[in-house]
C-alpha positions in Angstrom: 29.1 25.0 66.3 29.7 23.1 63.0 30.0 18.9 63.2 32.9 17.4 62.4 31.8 16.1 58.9 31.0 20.2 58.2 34.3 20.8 59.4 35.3 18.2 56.5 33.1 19.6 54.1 34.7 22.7 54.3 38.5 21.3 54.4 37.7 19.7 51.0 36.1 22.5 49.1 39.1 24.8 50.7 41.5 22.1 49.4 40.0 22.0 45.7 40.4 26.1 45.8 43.9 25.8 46.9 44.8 23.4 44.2 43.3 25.5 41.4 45.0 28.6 42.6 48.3 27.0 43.4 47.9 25.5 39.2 47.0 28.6 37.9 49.6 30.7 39.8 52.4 28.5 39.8 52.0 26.7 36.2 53.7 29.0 33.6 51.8 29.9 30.3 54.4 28.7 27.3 55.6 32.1 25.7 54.6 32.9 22.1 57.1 34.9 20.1 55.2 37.6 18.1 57.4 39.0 15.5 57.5 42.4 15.5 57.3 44.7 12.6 57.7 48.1 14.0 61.1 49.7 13.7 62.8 50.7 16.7 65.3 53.6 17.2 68.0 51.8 16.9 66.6 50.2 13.5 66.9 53.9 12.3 70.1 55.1 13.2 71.7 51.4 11.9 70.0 52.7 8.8 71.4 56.4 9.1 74.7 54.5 9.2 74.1 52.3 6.2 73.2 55.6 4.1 76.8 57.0 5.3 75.7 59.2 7.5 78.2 57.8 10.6 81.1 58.1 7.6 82.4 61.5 9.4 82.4 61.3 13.7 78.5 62.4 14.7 77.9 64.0 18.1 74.6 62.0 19.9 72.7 65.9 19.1 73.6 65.5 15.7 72.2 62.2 14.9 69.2 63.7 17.0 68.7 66.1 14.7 69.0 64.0 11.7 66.0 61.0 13.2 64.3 64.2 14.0 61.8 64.1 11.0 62.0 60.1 10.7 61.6 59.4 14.3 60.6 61.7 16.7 62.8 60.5 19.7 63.9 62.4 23.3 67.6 63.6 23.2 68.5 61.0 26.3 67.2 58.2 23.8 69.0 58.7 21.1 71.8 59.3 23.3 71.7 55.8 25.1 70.5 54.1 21.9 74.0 55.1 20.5 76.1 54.2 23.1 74.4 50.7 23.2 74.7 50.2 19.2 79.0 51.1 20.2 78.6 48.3 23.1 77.2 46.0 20.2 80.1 47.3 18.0 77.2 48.5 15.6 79.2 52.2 15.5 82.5 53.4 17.0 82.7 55.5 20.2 85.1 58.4 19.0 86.2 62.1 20.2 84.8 65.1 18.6 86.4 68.4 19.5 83.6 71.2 18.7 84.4 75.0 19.4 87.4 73.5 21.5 85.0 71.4 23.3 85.6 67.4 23.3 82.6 65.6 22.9 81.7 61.7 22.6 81.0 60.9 18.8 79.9 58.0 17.0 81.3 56.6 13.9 81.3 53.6 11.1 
């Protein structure tokens, strides 16, 4: 059996280990800002737009077709990418009918 001032001993040295884990766990690191260089997809369609591209109603496969060679992106991106730029009012959300077919389109 261990003495009451090993007991002790061990108490402390527990309590210095709680302390440091408790700081580094519970203390938050400040947050550095990195700017970012990269273009993102929506950096590329906003510049499909600025070129006039959005200046006739364009179906989420057509402006998939056009970032195509640019940007190599999954059809659901580009897809959600453009509905987000229309919630930002970046585009317009519009109708285009297509082999009498509606179909969500996107506009300046």
């Amino acid at each position: 059996m261990l003495s009451g001032d090993e007991l002790k001993g061990i108490l402390k040295q527990l309590e210095k280990r709680l302390e440091k884990l408790e700081a580094a766990v519970f203390t938050a690191a400040p947050r550095v800002d990195v700017p970012t260089t990269k273009r993102t997809l929506p950096d590329h369609i906003l510049e499909l737009r600025d070129k006039g591209f959005f200046s006739k109603p364009q179906t989420s496969t057509d402006v998939h077709e056009a970032l195509n060679d640019t940007y190599p992106s999954e059809f659901d991106r580009v897809a959600m990418a453009l509905i987000r730029l229309a919630d930002r009012k970046e585009l317009r959300r519009l109708t285009k009918t297509v082999d009498g077919k509606k179909y969500k389109a996107f506009a300046r």
